[in-house]
N, C-alpha and C positions, 0 to 999 in steps of 0.2 A: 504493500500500500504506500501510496506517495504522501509524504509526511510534507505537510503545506506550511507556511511563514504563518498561516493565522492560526494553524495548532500548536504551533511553537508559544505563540504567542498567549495562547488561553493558559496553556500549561504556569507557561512565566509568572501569569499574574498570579494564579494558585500557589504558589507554588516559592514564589521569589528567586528561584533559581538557575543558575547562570542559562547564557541563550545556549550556549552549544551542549551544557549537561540535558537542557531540556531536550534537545534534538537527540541527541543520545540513545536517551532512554524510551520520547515516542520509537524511534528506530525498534530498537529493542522488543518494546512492546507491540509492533506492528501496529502502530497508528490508537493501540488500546489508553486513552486515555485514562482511566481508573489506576489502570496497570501502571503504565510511566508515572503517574503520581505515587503509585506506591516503591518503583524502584527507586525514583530518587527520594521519599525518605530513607529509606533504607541507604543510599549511599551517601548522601550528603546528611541526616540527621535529622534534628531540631532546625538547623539552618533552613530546607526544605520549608519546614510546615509554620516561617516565622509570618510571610501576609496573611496567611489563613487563620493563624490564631490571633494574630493582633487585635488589641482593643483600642477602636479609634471612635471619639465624638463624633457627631451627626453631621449633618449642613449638608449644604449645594452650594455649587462654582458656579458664575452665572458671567455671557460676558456680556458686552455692549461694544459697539460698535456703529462710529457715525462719523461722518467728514476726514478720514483720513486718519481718525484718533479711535484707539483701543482700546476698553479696560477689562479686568478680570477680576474679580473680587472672590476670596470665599464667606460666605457667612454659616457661624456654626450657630447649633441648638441642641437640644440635649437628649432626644428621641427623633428616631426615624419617623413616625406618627408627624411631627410638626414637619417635615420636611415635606409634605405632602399639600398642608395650610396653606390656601389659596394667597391670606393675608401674607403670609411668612415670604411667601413666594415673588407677592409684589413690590413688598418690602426690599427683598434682594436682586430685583431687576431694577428697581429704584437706585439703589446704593451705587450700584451696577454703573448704570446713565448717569448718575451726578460726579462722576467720578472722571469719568469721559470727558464731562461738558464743564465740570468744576474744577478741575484737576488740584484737590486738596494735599497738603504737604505729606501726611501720613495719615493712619485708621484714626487718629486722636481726633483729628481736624474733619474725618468723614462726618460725625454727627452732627454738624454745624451745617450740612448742606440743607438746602431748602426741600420742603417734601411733606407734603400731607395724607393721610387716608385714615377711614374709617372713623373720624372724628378726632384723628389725633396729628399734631402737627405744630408748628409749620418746620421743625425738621425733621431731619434721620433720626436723629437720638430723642425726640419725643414721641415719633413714631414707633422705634424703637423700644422706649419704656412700654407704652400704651400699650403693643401688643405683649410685653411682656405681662402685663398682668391681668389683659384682658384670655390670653392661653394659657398664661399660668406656666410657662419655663423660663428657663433664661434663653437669650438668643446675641449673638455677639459678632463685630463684623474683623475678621481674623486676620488677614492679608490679601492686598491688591500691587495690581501690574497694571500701571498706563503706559501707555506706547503712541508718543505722539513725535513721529523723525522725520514725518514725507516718504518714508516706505511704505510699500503697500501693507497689509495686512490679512492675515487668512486666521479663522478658529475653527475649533472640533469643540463641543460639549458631548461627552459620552453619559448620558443621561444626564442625571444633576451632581455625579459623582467626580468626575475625571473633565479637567480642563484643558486647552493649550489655545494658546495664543504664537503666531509665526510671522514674525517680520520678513517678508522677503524683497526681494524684485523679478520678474521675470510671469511666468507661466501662474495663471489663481490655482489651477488643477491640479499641475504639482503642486501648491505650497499648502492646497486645502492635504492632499493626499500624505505629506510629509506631518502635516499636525494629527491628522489620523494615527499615522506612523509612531507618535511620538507618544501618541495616550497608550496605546497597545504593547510600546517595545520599552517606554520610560530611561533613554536614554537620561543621563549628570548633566552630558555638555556636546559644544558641536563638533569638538575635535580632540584629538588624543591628549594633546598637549592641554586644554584646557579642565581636563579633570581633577576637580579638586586635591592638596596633595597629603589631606586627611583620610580622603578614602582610597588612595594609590596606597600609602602606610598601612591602612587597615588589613588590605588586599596581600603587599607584602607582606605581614605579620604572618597572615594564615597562609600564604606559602612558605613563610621559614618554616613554620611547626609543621605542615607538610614535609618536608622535603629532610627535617633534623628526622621525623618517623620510617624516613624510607632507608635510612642507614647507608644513602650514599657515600661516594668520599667529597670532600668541600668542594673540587672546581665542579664534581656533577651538580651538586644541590645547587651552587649559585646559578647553573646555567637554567635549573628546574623552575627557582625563583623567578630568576628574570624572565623567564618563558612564559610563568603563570600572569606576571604584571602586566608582561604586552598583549597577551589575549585577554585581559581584563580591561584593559586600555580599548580593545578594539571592539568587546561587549559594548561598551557603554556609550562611547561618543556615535553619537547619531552619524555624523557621516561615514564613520565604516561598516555599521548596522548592514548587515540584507535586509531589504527595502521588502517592507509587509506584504505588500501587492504582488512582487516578483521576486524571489531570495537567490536566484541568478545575478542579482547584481545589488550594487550596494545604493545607501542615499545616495551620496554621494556620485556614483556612477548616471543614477535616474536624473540627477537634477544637471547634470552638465548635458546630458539628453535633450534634455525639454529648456537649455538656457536659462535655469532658475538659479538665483542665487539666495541662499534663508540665512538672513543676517543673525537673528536669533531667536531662539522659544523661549517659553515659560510653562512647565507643564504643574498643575494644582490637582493632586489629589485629597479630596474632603479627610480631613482628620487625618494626615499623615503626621506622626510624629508627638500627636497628641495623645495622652493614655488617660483613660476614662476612667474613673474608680469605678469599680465591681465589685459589691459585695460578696463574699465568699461565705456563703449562709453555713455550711460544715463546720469552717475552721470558728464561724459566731456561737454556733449553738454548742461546739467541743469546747471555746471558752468561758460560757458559762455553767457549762456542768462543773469542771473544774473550777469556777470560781463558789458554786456552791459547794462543791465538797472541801474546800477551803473556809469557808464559810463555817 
C-alpha cells in the first residue's frame, strides 16, 4: 500500500513523532494506522504518546484579514462547550478585526479596542467581562500576529483549533497550499539555519544518550550525533519538509515551481504549551482517607 504525505501526517499529529519515524512505521504496518501508532510507542516511548496525552486549555485561532493587513489572534476559555458560544465566537472574530484595523501594541492594549454586543461595551474588555459573567467562565485573549509589510498574505484555519498565517509573494495557491502545509507538518522555522538553538541542544542531548547507549567508539557516536541533528534540522524547517500535496519533492522544490517566494509563517495551535489543572479524583479521595486515618 502506498503510504501518502497526509498519513504521514495524521500519524504526526497523534503521535508527535518524528516525520520519517512516522513513515517508518506506516511502512511497517502496511499503511495500518492503529498499528504504526502502536509501533512507535513501543519504539520511541512516552515521547510517542506526548500530543495525545497533553493537557491543553480550550479556545479558537480566528484570523482577519483586510487591505493588505493580517491578524491572528488566539483566544482561550476554559471548556470546549464555550468554544462553540455563538457570543464567544463573535467576540473573537471581533478581537480578530480590531486588531487588523487597530493595530494595538500588545494583548494589554487589545481590551481598549472599540466593540460592542449583547449589551455590553463599548470595548473588548467590557465585552469581555460581560460575557464572562453572563456564561459564567473565564475567557482570555492569549496571543496575536499582525502582519502589515505590503506582502501579500494567505491563511489556513483548521477548524477553530490550528492556525497559520503566510507572508508570501508570488503564486495565492501555492502560498494558500504551503499554510495548509504548515498546520499538518508544524514545521519551528523556514530554514535549517533558522531553528531555534534551544531545541537543536534539546535534539543533540537525546542523541548523545542515544549514541553513549549504542557502545560505539567516540568518532562513531559523534558522527551518529551529528547525523541525528541534520535530519532533525531537515524535519522541521519547512522548506526541506516533503510538501503534503506531493512528498516527491520538497516546499521548497514546489514553491520555486510555481515562483512563490513565503517570507514567513506563524503557525497557532489552541493551548499549546498551556497545562490545565486536572483534578486527579484517586490520588483526592486516597488523600483523605489517609488524612482520616490520621485523624
Amino acid at each position: 500500500m502506498a503510504i501518502t504525505a497526509s498519513m504521514v501526517a495524521e500519524l504526526r499529529a497523534k503521535t508527535d513523532a518524528p516525520m520519517m519515524e512516522c513513515k517508518k512505521a506506516l511502512t511497517e504496518a502496511e499503511g495500518d494506522m492503529v498499528k504504526a501508532e502502536e509501533l512507535l510507542r513501543v519504539k520511541l516511548g512516552s515521547k510517542a504518546g506526548k500530543a495525545a496525552s497533553r493537557v491543553t486549555a480550550e479556545g479558537v485561532v480566528t484570523v482577519s484579514m483586510a487591505g493588505g493587513v493580517g491578524a491572528m489572534v488566539e483566544v482561550n476559555c476554559e471548556t470546549d462547550f464555550v468554544t462553540k458560544n455563538d457570543s464567544f465566537l463573535a467576540l473573537t472574530q471581533a478581537v480578530a478585526d480590531g486588531i487588523a484595523t487597530g493595530n494595538p501594541a500588545d494583548v494589554a492594549a487589545v481590551g481598549a479596542l472599540p466593540f460592542s454586543m449583547d449589551g455590553f461595551g463599548p470595548t473588548i474588555e467590557d465585552v469581555r467581562k460581560g460575557l464572562i459573567g453572563k456564561i459564567g467562565e473565564n475567557m482570555s485573549v492569549r496571543r496575536f500576529k499582525r502582519v502589515d509589510s505590503g506582502s501579500k498574505l494567505a491563511s489556513y484555519l483548521h477548524g477553530t483549533r490550528i492556525g497559520v498565517l503566510v507572508e508570501y509573494e508570488g503564486d495565492e495557491t501555492a502560498a494558500k497550499d504551503v499554510a495548509m502545509h504548515v498546520a499538518a507538518m508544524k514545521p519551528v522555522s523556514l530554514t535549517s539555519a533558522e531553528v531555534p538553538a534551544e531545541l537543536i541542544e534539546r535534539e543533540r542531548s537525546v542523541a548523545t544518550a542515544k549514541a553513549a547507549e549504542s557502545g560505539k567508539p567516540a568518532d562513531i557516536a559523534a558522527k551518529m550525533i551529528e547525523g541525528s541533528v541534520q535530519k532533525y534540522l531537515k524535519e522541521v524547517s519547512l522548506f526541506n519538509q516533503p510538501f503534503v500535496k506531493n512528498d516527491k519533492q520538497t516546499v521548497e522544490q514546489m514553491l520555486k515551481e510555481k515562483a512563490t517566494t513565503v517570507k514567513s509563517f506563524t503557525l497557532y495551535v489552541v493551548g499549546e504549551g498551556i497545562e490545565k489543572k486536572v483534578d486527579d479524583f484517586a490520588a483526592e479521595v486516597a488523600a483523605q482517607v489517609a488524612a482520616a486515618k490520621a485523624g
